[in-house]
C-alpha positions, 0 to 999 in steps of 0.5 A, a space after each residue: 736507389 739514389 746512390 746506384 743512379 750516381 754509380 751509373 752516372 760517373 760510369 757513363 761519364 767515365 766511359 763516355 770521355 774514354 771512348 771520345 777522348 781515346 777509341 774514337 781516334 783509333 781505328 786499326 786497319 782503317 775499319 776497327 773500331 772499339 765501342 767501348 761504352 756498350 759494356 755499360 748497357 751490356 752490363 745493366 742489371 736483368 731488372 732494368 726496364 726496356 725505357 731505362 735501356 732505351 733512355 741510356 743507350 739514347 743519352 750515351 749515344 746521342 753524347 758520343 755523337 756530338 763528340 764524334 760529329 756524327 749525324 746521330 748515328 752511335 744514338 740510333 744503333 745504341 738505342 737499337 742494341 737497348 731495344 733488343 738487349 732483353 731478349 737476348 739476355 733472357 736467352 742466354 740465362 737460366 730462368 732459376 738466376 736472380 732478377 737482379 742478376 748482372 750479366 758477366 762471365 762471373 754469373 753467365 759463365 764464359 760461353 753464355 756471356 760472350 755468346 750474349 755480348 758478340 750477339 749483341 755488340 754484331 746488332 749495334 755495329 750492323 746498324 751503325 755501319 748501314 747507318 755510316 755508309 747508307 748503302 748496302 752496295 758494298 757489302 765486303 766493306 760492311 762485312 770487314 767493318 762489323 766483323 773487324 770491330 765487332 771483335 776489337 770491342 769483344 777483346 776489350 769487353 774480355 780485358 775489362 771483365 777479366 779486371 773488374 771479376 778480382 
């Protein structure tokens, strides 16, 4: 149990330092950003706790805020994504899987899991684009964001699982 709260740890830490480091600096287009920690709370186990999900996207996002100087906005959408994540897994798995099954393309197959992952990765960046621009007067800006960086994290999700399933 020790030794899997230290594997996630060095992940989050991991991810948190790449997406600070590297994907916060690049947006393609002037709008596409890839928000490549979300794999971690993607990629929770189906067993884990709403509080956990809740704790660890809040830790991961409100980190990624004080890197990026954003005023708390990565916490509040990431801790919006935990909130729903369950149900949305839930609705995309067969109730004969394992509980502790770990969502990927391996156990999900492909359609299930991207279809869970585009779900999902949709919600956190809605939320924080209306959390960025604090309006919705301008929605073709809001739609070319979430659309646009929505599929740029979506690709990087497809490169990770293809590398982490060999």
């Amino acid at each position: 149990m020790t030794g899997t709260y230290l594997i996630r740890i060095r992940n989050i830490i991991l991810l948190i330092l790449v997406q600070s480091l590297i994907f916060n600096r690049i947006h393609l287009f002037g709008y596409a950003t890839a928000a490549v920690y979300l794999i971690f709370l993607l990629k929770l186990p189906r067993y884990t706790s709403r509080n956990e999900l809740l704790l660890w996207a809040f830790i991961m996002g409100i980190t990624i805020d004080l890197f990026g100087s954003t005023p708390g906005i990565n916490a509040a959408a990431a801790t919006l994504l935990a909130f729903v994540r369950n149900p949305i897994l839930e609705s995309f798995i067969q109730k004969s899987n394992p509980e502790d099954l770990t969502p990927g393309i391996p156990s999900m197959r492909f359609g299930g899991y991207m279809s869970y992952a585009t779900i999902c990765i949709t919600i956190f960046y809605t939320a924080l684009y209306i959390l960025e621009l604090f309006t919705i007067r301008y929605p073709m800006t809001l739609l070319i964001g979430v659309a646009s960086s929505t599929l740029l994290t979506i690709l990087f999700i497809l490169v990770t699982e293809k590398f982490s399933s060999k």
